[in-house]
N, C-alpha and C positions, 0 to 999 in steps of 0.2 A: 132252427131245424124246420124243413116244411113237410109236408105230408103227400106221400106219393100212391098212385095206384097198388092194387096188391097184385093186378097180374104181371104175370112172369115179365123179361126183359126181351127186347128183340134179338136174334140167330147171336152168336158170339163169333166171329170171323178171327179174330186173334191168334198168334203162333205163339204169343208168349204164355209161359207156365201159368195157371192160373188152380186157384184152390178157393176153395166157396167153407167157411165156419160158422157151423149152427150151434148154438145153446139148444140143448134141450130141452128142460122145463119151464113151459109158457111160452115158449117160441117154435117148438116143434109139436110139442103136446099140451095139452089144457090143465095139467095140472104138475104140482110139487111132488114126483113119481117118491122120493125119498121120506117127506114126511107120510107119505099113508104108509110106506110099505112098514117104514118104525113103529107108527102105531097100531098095523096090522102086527107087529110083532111082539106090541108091547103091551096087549088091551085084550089077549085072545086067551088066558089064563090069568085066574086069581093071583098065583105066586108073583106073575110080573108083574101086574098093579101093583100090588106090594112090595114090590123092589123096587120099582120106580118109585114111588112114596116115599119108602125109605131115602132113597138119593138124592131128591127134593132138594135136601138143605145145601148138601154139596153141589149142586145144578145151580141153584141159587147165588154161593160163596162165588163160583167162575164168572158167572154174569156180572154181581157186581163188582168183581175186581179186574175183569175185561179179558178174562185167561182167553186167549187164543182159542178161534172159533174147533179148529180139529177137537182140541184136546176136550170140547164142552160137547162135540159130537161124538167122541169115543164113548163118553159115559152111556149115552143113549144106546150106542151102538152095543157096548160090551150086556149093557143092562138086558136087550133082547136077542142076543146070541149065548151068553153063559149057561153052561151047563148042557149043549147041542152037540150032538155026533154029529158028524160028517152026512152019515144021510141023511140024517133028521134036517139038518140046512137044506141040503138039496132037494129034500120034501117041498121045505117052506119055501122053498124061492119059487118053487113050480106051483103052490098055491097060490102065494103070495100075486103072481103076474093075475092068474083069473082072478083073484079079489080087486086088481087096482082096474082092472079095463072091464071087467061085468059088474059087481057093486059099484067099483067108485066112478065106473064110465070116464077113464082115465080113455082119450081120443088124440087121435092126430087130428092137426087143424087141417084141412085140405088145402086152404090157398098155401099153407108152409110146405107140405109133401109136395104142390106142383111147383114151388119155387126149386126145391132142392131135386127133384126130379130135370127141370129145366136143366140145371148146375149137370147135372148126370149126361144129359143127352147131348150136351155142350163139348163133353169131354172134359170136364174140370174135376179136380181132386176134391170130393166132399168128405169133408171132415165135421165129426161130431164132437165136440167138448162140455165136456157136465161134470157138475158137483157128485153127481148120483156115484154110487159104487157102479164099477163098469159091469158086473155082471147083470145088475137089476138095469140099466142104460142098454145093455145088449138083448138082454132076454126082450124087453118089452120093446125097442123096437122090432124085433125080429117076428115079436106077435102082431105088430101093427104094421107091417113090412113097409118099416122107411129101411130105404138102401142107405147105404155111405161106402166109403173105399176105408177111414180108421175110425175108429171112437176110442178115444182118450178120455177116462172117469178115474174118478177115487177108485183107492186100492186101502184093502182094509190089510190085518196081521192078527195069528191066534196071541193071547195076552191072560194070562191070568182065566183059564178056566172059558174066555169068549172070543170074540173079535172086536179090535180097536181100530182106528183109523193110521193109515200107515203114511200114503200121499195122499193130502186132500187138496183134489181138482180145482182150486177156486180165486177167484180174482188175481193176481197178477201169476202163481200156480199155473194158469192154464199156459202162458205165453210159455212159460219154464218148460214144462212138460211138451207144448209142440216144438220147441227148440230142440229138446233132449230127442226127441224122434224124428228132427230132419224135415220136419213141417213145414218150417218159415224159411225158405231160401230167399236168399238177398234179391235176386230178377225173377220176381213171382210177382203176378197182380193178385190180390185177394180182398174178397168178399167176406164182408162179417155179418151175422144175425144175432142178436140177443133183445132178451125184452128187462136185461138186468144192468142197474149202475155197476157193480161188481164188476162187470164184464170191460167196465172201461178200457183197462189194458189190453185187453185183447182186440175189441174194435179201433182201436187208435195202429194196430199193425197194420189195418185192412186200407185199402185204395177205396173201397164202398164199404161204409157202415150204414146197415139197418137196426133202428130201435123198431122191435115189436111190440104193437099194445103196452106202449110205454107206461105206470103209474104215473100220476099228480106227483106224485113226491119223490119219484126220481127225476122228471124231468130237469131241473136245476141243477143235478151232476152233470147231467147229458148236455146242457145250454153250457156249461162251464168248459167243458172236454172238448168239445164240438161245434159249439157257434149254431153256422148255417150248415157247414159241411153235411153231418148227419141226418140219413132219412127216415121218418117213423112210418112204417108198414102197419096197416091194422089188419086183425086176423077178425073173421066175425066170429064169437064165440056162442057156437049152436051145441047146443046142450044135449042134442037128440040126436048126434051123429055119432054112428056105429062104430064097436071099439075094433073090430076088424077088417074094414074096408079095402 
């Protein structure tokens, strides 16, 4: 894999269909939008710490018997939704978004908003694809106004008193889920972005794949999957950059 510049690519002159797929977390934005908004949900009253504690042993039992990652995120998920009306959710999601972009300075990267920006003014079908439940993936981009034309996210189900995970968006999932919505046509060129091994399956669809701010410890999938083909894009990650830009 070698490493390319991060600004944008020259005019795109092309007739043919073209669609550009971003990851979200780490590749659009600077952080794990999903883990803070759990722990903003699960750390903000005594009763949840306590429910969380209590679940402990059960969180534990999945891990080391390797239960499928959904079903080890229901737990968390049902743990911080049980026992919530309807408004009371839609309170916490609208907090929720102020807490991850003014506390946790949860940010769009710029050089990624002018990449996908580029993709926009090209005329290409930019599509978002994330783990995150699609409405916490829609809300907060919408606060950080990246555009896209779909976003494809986890969908959660009421369950026992909270919400559980119903489809979760994730490693070869994503490819399903743009299938299942008419995404992937056969004479399409497409662009991929992720800064996740996970996402293998879904860059392996694209004609350009970019690894973002790749880790040390994934790069080894990405040599395996990819060779030379794949390009790694570094995003500079500025700490000090406004969550509404």
């Amino acid at each position: 894999m070698k490493k390319v510049k991060a600004n944008i690519p020259k005019s795109d002159s092309t007739a043919q269909s073209v669609i550009a797929l971003f990851d979200l977390d780490y590749t659009l934005i600077s952080a794990d939008c999903t883990a803070h908004w759990l722990k903003y949900m699960l750390t903000r009253s005594r009763r949840r710490k306590l429910l969380v504690f209590g679940l402990l042993p059960l969180i534990k039992l999945f891990s080391v018997l390797n239960v499928n990652l959904a079903l080890r995120n229901s737990i968390y998920l049902w743990a911080a939704t049980v026992g919530l009306s309807r408004a009371a959710q839609l309170r916490l999601r609208r907090e929720a978004i102020t807490h991850l972009t003014i506390r946790k300075k949860v940010h769009a990267y710029p050089q990624a908003v002018e990449r996908l920006n580029w993709h926009l003014q090209q005329g290409h079908k930019v599509v978002i694809v994330t783990g995150a439940l699609r409405w916490l993936a829609r809300d907060l981009c919408r606060h950080l106004a990246i555009e896209y034309h779909h976003l494809l996210g986890s969908s959660d189900r009421a369950q026992f008193g909270g919400r559980v995970s119903q489809v979760f968006c994730y490693h070869d999932n994503k490819v399903k889920l743009l299938q299942a919505h008419g995404l992937l046509a056969p004479q399409q060129y497409r662009y991929g972005y992720s800064d996740s091994s996970a996402d293998i399956p879904l860059l392996a669809e694209c004609d350009e794949a970019f690894i973002i701010n790749p880790k040390a410890s994934c790069l080894p999938a990405f040599q395996a999957a990819f060779g030379e083909s794949a390009r790694i894009l570094n995003w500079p990650k500025r700490d000090t950059c406004k969550s509404n830009h």
